[in-house]
C-alpha positions in Angstrom: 30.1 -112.0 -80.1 32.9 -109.1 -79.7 31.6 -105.6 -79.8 34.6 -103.4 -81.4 35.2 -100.5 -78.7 34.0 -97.2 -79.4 35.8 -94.0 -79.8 36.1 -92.2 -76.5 35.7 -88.6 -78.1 32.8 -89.7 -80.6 30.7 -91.4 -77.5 31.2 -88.2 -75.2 30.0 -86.0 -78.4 26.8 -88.2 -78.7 26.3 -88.0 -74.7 26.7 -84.2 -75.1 24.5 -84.2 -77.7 21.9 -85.7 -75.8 22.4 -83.7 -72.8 21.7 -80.8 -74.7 18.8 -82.2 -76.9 17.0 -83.0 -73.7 17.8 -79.4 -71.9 20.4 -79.7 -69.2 22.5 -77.6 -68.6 26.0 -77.7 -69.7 27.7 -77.5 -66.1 26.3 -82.1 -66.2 29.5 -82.5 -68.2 31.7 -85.0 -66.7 35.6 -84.4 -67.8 36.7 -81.1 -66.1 39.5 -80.5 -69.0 40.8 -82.1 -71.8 39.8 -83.2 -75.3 36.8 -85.3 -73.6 35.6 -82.2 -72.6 35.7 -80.3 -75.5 34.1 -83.0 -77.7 31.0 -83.5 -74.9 30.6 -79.3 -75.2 30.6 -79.7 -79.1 27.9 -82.2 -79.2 26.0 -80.5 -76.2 26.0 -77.4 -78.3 24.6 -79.1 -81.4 22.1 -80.9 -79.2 21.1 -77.4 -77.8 20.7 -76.2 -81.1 18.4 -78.6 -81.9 16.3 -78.3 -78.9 16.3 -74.4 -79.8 15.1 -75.2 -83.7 12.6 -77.5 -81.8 13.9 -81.2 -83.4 12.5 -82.9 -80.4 10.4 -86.2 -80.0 9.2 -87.2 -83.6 10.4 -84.2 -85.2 13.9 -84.7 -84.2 14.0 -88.3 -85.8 16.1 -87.6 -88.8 19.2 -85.3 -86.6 21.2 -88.0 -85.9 23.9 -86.8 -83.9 27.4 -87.0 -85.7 30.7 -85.3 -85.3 31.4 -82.5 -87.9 
């Protein structure tokens, strides 16, 4: 069966997102420049966010990340 590829951007947002979500720090990110990089910050910020408002474990079920 043939998995359609995913969008680059979307997949470094949801990384980012998790990333921040879990606590690390923002300097894990692995694009030094570009639009990679900007879309990994974007989701890392969300995720931080999140882990601020404390969504985490159980709680944290229904933020799903997507991009805005």
């Amino acid at each position: 069966m043939k998995r359609q590829k995913r969008d680059v951007t979307s997949r470094a947002y949801v990384r980012g997102y998790r990333a921040g979500l879990s606590g690390k720090s923002r300097d894990i990110c692995p694009s030094e420049t570009g639009d990679i990089r900007e879309h990994w910050m974007s989701g890392w910020r969300q995720g931080r966010s999140d882990f601020w408002d404390g969504y985490q474990g159980v709680s944290g079920i229904h933020c799903t990340p997507s991009r805005p």
